[in-house]
C-alpha positions as CSV (number, residue, x, y, z in Angstrom):
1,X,9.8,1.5,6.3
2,X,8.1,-1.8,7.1
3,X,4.5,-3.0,5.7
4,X,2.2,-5.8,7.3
5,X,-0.2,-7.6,4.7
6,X,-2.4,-9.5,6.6
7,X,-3.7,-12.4,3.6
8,X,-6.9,-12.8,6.3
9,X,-8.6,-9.7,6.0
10,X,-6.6,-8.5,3.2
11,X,-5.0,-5.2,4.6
12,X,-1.9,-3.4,4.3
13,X,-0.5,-1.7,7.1
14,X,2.3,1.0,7.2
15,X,4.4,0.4,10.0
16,X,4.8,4.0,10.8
17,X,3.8,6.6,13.1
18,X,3.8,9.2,11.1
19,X,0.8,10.1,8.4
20,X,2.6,9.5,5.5
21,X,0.3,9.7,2.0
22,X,0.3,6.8,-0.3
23,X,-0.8,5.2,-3.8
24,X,-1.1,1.8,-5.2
25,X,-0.9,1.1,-8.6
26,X,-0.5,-2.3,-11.6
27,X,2.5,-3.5,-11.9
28,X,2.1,-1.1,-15.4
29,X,1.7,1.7,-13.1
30,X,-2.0,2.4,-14.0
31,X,-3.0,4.1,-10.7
32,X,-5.7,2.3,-8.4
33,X,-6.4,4.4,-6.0
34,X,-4.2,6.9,-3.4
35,X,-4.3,8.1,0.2
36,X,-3.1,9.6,3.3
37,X,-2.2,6.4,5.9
38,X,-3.3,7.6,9.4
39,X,-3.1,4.0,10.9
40,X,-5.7,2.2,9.4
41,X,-5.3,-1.0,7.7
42,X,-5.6,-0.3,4.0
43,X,-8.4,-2.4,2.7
44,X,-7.2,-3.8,-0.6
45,X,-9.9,-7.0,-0.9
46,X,-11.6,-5.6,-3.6
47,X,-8.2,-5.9,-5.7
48,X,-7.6,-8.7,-8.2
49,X,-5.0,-11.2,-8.0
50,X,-2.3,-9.8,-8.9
51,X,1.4,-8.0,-8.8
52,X,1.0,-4.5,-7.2
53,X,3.0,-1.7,-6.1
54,X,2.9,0.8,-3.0
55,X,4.6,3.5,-3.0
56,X,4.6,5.7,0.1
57,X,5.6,9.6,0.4
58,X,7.8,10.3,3.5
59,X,8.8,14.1,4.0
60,X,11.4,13.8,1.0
61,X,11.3,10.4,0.2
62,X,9.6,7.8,-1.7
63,X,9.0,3.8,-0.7
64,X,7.8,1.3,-3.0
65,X,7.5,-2.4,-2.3
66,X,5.9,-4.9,-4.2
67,X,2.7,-7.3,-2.6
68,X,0.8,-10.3,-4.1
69,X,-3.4,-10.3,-4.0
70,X,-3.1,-14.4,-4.5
């Protein structure tokens, strides 16, 4: 599973075409917020600069990858 951060607009997007439900969290994993990804960028602007991790649900598995708020 592939993500597009776009530094710009500061958006992540799942490179999916399924709805797949999400959650990003600290790298101390103190939850920020969660989701269901329907193909719309998620907005993470309001973020802090920082280390965080996604991790996305996909039928029976789970996806994390790291991304930088710089």
């Amino acid at each position: 599973m592939a993500i597009k951060q776009n530094y710009e607009n500061y958006t992540l997007e799942i490179l999916t075409e399924k709805t797949v439900n999400y959650s990003i969290t600290t790298f101390d994993n103190k939850l920020l917020f969660s989701g269901i990804f329907k193909g719309i960028p998620i907005n993470v602007s309001n973020l802090e600069y920082g280390l965080y991790i996604l991790k996305i649900k996909d039928e029976n598995k789970v996806y994390t990858r790291r991304f930088i708020i710089d």
